[in-house]
Backbone as CSV, one residue per row, in Angstrom:
resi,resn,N_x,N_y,N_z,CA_x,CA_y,CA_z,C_x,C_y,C_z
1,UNK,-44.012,-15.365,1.212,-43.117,-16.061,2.142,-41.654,-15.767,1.793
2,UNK,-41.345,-15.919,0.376,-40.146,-15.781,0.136,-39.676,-13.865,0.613
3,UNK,-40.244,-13.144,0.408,-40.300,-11.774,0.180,-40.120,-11.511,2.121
4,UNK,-40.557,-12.326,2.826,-40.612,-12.192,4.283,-38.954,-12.973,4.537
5,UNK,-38.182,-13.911,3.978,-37.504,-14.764,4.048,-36.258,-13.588,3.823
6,UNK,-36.545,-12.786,2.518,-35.496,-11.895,2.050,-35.408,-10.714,3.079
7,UNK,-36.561,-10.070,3.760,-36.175,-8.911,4.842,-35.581,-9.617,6.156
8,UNK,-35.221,-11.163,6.373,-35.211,-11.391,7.572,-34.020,-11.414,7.170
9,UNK,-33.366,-12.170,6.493,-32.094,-12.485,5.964,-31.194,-10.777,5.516
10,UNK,-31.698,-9.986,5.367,-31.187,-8.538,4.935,-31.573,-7.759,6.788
11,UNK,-32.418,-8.308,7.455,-31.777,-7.729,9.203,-31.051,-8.286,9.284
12,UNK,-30.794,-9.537,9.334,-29.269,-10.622,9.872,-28.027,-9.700,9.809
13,UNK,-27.628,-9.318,7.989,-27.080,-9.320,7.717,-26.772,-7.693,8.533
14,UNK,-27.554,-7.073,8.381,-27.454,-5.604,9.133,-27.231,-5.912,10.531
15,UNK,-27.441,-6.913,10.875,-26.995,-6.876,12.914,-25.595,-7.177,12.754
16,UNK,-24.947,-8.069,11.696,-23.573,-8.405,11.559,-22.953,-7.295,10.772
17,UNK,-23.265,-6.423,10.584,-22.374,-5.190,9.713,-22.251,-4.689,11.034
18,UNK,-23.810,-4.280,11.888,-23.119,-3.205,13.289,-22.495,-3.918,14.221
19,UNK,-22.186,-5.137,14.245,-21.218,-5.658,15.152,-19.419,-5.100,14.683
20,UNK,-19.431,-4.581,14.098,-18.164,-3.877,13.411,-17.874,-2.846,14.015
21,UNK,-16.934,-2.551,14.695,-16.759,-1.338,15.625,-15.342,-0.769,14.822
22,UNK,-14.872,0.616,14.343,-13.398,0.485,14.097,-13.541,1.828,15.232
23,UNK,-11.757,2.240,15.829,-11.604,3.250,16.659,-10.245,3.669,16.074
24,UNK,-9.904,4.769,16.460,-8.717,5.629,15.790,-7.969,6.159,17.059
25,UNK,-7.300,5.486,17.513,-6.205,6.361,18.962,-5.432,7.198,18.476
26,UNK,-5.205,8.200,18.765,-3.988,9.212,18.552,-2.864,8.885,18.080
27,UNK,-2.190,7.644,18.073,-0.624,7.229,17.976,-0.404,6.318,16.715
28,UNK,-1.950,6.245,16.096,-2.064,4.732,15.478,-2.754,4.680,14.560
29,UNK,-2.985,4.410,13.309,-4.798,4.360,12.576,-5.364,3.432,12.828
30,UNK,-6.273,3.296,12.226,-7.248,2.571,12.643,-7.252,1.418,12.790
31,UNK,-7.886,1.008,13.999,-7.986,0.215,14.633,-9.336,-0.603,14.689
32,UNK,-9.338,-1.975,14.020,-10.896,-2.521,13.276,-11.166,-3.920,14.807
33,UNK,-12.129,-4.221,14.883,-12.879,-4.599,15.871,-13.854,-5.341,15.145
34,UNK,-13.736,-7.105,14.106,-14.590,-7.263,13.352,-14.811,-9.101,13.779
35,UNK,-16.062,-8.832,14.793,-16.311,-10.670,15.075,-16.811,-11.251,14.215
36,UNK,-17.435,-10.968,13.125,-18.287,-11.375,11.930,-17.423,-12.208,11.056
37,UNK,-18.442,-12.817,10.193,-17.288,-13.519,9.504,-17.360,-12.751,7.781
38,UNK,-17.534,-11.187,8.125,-17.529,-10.456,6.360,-16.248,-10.410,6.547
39,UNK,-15.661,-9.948,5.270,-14.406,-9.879,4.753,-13.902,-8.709,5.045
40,UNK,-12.647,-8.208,5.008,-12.315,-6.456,5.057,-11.585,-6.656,3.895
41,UNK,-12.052,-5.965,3.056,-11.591,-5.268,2.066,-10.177,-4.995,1.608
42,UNK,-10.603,-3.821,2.144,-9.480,-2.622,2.289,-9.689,-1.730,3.677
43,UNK,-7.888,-2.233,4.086,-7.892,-1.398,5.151,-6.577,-0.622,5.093
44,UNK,-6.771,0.892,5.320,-6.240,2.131,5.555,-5.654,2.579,6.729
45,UNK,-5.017,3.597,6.770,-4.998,4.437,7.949,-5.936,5.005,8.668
46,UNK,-7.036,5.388,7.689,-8.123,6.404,8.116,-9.413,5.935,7.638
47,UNK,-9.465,4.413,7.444,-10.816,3.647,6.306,-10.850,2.422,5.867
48,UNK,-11.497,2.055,6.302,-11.933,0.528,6.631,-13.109,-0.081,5.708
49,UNK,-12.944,-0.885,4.772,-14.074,-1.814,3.875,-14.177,-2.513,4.072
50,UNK,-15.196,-3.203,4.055,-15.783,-4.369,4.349,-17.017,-4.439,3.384
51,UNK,-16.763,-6.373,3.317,-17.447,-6.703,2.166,-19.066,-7.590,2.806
52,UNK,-19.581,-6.905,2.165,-21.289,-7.096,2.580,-21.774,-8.570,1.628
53,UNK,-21.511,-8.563,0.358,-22.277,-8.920,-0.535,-21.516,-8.639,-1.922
54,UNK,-22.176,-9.674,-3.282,-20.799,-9.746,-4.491,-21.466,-8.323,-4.715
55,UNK,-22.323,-7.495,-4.063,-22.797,-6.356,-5.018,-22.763,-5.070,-4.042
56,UNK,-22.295,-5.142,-2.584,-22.154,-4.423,-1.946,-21.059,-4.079,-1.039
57,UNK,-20.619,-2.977,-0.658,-19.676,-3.022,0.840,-20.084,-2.121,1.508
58,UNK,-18.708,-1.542,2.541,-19.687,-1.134,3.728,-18.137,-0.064,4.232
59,UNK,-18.097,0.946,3.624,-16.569,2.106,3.782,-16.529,2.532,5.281
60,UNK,-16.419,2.502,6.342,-16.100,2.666,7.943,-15.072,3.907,8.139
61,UNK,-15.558,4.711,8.978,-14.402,5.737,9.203,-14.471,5.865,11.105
62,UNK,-13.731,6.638,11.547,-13.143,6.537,12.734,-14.621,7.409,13.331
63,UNK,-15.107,7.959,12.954,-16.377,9.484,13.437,-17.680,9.079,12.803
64,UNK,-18.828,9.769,13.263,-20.163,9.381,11.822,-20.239,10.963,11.351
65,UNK,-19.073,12.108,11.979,-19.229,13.165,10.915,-18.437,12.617,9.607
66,UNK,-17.325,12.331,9.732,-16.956,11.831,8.561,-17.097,10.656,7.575
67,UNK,-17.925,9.726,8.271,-19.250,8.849,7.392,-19.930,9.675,6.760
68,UNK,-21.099,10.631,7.371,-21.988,11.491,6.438,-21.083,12.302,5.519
69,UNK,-19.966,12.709,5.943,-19.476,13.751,4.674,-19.060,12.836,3.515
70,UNK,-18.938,12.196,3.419,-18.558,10.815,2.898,-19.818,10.396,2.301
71,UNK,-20.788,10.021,2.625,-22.317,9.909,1.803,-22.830,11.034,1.417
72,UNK,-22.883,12.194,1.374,-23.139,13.254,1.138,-22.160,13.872,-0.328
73,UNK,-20.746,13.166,-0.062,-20.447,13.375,-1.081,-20.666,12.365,-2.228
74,UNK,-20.500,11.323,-1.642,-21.133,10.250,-2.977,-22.348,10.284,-3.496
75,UNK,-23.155,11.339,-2.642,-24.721,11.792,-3.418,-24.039,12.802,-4.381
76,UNK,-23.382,13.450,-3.819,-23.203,14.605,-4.996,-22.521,14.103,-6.005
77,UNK,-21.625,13.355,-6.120,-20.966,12.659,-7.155,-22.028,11.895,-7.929
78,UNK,-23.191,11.274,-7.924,-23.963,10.596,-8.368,-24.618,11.728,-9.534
79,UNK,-24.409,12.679,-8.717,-25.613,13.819,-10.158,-24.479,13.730,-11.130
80,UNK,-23.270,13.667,-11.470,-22.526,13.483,-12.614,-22.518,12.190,-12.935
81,UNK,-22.721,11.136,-12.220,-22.343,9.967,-12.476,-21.068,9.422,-12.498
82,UNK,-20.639,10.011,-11.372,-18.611,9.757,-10.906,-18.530,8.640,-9.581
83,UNK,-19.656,8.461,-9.056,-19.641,7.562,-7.862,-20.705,6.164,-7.966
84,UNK,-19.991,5.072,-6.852,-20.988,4.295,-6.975,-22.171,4.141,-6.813
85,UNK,-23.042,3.930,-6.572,-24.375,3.767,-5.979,-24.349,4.141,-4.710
86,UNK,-25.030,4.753,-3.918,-24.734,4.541,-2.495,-26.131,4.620,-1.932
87,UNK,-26.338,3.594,-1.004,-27.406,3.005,-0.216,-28.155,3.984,0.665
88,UNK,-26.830,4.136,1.612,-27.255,4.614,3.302,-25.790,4.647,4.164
89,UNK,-26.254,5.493,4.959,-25.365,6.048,5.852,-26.008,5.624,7.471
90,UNK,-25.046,4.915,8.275,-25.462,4.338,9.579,-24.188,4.195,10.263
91,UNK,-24.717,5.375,11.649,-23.072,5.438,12.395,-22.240,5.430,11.418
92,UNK,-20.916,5.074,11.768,-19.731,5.028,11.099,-19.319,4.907,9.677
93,UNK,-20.413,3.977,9.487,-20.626,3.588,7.731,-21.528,3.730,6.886
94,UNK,-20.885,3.902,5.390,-21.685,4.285,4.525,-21.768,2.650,3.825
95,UNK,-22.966,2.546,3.317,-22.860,1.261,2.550,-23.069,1.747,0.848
96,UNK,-22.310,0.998,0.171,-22.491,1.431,-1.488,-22.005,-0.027,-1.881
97,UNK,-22.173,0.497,-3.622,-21.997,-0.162,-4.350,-20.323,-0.878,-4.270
98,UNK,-20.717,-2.237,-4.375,-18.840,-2.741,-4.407,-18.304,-2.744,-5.657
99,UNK,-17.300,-1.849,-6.061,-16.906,-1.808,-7.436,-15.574,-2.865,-7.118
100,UNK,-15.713,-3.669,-8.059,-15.041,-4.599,-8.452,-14.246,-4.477,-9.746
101,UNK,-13.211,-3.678,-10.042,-12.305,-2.907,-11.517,-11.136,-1.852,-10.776
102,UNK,-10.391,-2.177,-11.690,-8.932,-1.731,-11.032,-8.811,0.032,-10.847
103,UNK,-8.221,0.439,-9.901,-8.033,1.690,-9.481,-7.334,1.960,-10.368
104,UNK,-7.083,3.486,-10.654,-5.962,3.805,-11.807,-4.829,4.018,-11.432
105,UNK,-4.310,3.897,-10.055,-2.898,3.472,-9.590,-2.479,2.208,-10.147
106,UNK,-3.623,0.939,-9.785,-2.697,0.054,-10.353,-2.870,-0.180,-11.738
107,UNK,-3.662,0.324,-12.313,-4.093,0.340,-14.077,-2.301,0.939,-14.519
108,UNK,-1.856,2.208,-14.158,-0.712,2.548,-14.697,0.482,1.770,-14.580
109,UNK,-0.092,0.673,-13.249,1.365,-0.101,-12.959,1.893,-1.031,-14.015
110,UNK,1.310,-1.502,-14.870,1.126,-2.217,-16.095,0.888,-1.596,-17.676
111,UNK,0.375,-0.761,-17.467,-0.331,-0.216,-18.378,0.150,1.422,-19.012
112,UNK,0.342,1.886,-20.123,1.164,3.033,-20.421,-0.191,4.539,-20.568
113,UNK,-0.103,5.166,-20.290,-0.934,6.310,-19.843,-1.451,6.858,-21.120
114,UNK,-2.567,6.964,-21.687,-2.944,7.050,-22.948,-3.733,8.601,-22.883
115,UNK,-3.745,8.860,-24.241,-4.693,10.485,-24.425,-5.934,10.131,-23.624
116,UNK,-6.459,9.008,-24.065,-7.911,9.004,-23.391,-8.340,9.126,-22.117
117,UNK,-7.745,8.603,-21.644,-7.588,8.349,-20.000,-7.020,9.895,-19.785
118,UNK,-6.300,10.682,-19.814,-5.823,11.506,-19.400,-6.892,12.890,-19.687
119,UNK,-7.720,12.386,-20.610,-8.712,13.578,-20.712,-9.947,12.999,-19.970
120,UNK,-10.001,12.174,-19.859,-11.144,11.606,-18.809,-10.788,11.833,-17.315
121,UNK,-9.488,11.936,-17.025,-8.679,12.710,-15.808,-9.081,14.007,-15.674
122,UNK,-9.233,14.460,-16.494,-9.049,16.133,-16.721,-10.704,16.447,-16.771
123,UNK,-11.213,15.668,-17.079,-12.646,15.770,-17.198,-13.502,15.587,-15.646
124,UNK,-12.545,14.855,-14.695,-13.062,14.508,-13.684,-12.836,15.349,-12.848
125,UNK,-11.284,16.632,-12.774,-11.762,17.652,-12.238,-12.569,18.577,-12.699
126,UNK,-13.164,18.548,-13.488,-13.858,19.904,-14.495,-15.469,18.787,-13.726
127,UNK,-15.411,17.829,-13.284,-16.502,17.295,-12.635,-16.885,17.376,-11.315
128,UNK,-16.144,17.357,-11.037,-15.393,17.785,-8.923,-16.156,19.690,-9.001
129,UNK,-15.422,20.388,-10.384,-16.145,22.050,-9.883,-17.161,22.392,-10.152
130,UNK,-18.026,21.269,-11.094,-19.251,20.944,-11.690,-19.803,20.968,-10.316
131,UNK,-19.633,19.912,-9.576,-20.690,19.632,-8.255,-20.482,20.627,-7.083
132,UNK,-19.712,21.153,-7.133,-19.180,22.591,-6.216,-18.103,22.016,-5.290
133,UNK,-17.199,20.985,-5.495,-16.086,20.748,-4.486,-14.962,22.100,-4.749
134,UNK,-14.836,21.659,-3.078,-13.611,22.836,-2.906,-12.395,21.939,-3.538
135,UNK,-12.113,20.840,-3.446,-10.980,20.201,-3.501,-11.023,19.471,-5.132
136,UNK,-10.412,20.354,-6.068,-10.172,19.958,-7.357,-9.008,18.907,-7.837
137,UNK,-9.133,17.679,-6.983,-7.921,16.951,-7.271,-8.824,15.447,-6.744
138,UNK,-7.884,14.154,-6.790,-7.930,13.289,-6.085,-6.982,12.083,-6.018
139,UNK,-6.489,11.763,-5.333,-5.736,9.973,-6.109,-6.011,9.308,-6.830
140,UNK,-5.243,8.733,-7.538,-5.559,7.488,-8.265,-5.686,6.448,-8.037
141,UNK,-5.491,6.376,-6.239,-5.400,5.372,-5.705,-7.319,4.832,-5.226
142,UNK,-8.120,5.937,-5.657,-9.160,6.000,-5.102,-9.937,6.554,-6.357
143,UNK,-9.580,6.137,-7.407,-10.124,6.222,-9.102,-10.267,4.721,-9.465
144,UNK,-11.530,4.624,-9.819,-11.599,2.921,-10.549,-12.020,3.127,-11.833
145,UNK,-11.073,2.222,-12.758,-11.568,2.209,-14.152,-12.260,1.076,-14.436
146,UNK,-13.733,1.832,-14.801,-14.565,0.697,-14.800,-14.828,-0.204,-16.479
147,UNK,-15.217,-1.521,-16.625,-15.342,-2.602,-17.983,-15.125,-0.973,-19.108
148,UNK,-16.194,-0.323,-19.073,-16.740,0.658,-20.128,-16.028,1.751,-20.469
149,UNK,-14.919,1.876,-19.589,-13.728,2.681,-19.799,-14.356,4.152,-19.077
150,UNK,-15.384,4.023,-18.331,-15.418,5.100,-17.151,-15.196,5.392,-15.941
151,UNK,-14.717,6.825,-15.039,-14.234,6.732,-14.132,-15.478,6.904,-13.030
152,UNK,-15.327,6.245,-11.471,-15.818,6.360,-10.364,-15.189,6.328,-9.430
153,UNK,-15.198,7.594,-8.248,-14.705,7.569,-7.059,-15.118,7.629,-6.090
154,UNK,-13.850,7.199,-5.038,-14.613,7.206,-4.060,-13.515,7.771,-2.910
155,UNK,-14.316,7.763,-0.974,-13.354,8.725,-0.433,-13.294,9.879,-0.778
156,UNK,-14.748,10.406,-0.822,-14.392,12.160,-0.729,-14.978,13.037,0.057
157,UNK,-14.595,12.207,1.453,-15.108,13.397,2.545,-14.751,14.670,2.908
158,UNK,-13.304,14.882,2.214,-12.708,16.207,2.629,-12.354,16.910,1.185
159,UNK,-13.220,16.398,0.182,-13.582,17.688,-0.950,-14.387,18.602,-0.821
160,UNK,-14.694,18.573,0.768,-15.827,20.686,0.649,-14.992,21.133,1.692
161,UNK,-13.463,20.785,1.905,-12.823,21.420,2.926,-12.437,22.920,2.607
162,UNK,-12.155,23.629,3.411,-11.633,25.021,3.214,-10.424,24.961,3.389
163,UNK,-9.626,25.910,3.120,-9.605,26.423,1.375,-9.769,25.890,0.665
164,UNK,-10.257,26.401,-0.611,-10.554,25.569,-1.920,-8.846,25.498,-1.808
165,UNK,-8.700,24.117,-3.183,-7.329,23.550,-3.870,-7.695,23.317,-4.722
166,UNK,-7.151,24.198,-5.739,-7.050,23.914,-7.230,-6.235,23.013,-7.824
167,UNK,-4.779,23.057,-7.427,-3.944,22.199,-7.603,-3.752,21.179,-7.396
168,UNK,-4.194,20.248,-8.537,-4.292,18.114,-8.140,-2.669,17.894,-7.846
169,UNK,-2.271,18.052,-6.844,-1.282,17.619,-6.062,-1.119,15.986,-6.134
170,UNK,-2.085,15.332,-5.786,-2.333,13.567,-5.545,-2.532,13.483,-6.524
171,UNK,-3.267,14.047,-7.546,-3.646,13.283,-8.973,-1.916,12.919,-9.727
172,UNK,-1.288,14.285,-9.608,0.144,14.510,-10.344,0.972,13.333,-9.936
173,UNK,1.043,12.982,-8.631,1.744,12.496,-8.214,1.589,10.733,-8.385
174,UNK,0.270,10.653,-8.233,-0.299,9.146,-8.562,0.083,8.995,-10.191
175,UNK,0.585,10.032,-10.829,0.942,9.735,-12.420,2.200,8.758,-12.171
176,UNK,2.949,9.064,-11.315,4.818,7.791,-11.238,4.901,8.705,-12.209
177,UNK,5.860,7.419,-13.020,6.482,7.479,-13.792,6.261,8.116,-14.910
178,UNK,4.911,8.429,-15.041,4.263,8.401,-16.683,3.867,10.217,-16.124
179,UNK,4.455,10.475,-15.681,4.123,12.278,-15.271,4.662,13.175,-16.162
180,UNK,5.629,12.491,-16.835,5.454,13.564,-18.367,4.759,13.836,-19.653
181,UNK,3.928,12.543,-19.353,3.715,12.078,-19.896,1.999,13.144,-20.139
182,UNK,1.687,12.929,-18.797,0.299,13.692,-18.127,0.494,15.173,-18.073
183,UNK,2.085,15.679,-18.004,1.983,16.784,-17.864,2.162,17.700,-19.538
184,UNK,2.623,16.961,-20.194,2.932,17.171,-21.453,1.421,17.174,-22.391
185,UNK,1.302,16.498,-22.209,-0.727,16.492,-22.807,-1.128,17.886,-22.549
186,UNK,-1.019,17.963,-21.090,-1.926,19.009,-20.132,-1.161,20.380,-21.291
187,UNK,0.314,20.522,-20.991,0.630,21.580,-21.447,-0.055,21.714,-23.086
188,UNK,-0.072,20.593,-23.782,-0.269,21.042,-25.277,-1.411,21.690,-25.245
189,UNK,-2.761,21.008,-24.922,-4.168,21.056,-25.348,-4.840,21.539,-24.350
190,UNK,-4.202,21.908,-22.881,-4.883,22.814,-21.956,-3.804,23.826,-20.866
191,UNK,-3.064,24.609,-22.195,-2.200,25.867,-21.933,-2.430,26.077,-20.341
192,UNK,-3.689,27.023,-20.646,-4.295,27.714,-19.567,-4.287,27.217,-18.150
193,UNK,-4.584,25.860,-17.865,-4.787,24.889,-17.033,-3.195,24.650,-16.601
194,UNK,-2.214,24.344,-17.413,-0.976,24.041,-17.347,-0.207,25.425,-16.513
195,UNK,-0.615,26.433,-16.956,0.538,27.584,-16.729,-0.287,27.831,-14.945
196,UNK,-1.431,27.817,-14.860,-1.871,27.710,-13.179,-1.089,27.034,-12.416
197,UNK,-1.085,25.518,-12.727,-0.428,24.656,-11.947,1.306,25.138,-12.119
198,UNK,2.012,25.459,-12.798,3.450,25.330,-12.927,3.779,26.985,-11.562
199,UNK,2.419,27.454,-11.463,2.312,28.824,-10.740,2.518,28.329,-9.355
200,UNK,2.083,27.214,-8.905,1.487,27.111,-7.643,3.120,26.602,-6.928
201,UNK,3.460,26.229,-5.378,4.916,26.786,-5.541,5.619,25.257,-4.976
202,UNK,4.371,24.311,-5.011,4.789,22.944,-4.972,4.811,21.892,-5.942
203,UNK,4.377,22.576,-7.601,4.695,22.041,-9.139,6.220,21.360,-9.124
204,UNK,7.101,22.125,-8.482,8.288,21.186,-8.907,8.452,19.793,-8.130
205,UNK,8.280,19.969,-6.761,8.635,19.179,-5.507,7.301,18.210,-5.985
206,UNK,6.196,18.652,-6.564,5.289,17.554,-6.732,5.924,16.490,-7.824
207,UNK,5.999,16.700,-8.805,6.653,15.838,-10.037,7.733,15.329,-9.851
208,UNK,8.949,15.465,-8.895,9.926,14.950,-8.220,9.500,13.792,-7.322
209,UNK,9.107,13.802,-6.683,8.124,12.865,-5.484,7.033,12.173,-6.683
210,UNK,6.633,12.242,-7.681,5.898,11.699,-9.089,6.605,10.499,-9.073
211,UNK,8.169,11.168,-9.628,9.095,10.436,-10.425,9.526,9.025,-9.773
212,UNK,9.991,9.644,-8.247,10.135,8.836,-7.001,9.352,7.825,-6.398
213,UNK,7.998,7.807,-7.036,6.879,6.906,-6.836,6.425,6.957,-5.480
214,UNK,6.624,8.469,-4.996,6.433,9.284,-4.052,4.478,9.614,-3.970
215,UNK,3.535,8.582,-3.647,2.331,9.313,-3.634,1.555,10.080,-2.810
216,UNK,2.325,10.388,-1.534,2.188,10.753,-0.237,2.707,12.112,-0.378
């Protein structure tokens, strides 16, 4: 009975997730459409959360191509163990795990940028070419540091875009203030890695816009 009680109560809850419509007009982002009484999260320009459950949410994008690329990549992130859990993919949304631990945007806002963290940075693109992404970078705005001091992301529908990008453009820049900090590491103990990026012909204008608290 109880076990019949729990699938009725888990449709409920699935008829009130698809009552969630978001749309994206040309002039505007997104635009959320939510009669239910779940929570939104986090809302974006281009991405919409909503809270399911203390152990779940529910990431919404404007298309269901860019839902599946979006679950597809959080499968692939799972074979390293860089992403949350993720459920299922339906229309628009992917449902996963709700991580509840601070992004590493706002971890730095408080907090001074340490060796560890910065090789666990560095480790996470050497994890991104592990799984075959074209796009070797990401925000920090979309990095959570989790109790155990490991990283998980999320939002990576447009890491198998073409051209590959080598250059963490958003990662550099999500450093602020502490970008000498990140770039100075990089140069000591990964030369090789360092002299690529200082190659590429937006290294300066990136760390300027760093400094500026420029993450865009």
């Amino acid at each position: 009975m109880e076990h019949k009680s729990k699938n009725s109560d888990e449709a409920m809850l699935i008829n009130e997730i698809n009552k969630i419509k978001v749309t994206k007009p040309e002039s505007t982002g997104i635009i959320i459409h939510n009669p239910t009484d779940l929570p939104i999260i986090i809302q974006e320009e281009k991405r919409v959360v909503i809270g399911i459950d203390e152990t779940r949410c529910a990431a919404y994008f404007e298309e269901e191509e860019k839902a599946e690329k979006e679950f597809q990549a959080l499968q692939m992130g799972a074979e390293q163990g860089i992403t949350p859990i993720v459920y299922e993919r339906r229309g628009t949304y992917v449902v996963m795990e709700y991580i509840q631990a601070p992004t590493i945007a706002d971890y730095l806002k408080n907090n001074p940028l340490t060796i560890e963290l910065i090789q666990k940075l560095l480790g996470l693109l050497d994890d991104f070419k592990a799984i075959g992404f074209t796009r070797l970078d990401h925000d920090p705005a979309y990095i959570y540091l989790m109790p155990d001091g490991s990283l998980k992301v999320v939002n990576l529908h447009r890491h198998n875009k073409l051209p590959p990008k080598q250059f963490p453009q958003r990662m550099i820049k999500g450093m602020g203030n502490q970008v000498t900090v990140f770039l100075q590491y990089v140069k000591e103990f990964e030369p090789t890695l360092y002299n690529s990026w200082t190659n590429h012909p937006k290294f300066n204008a990136t760390i300027a816009k760093a400094k500026l608290g420029k993450s865009k």
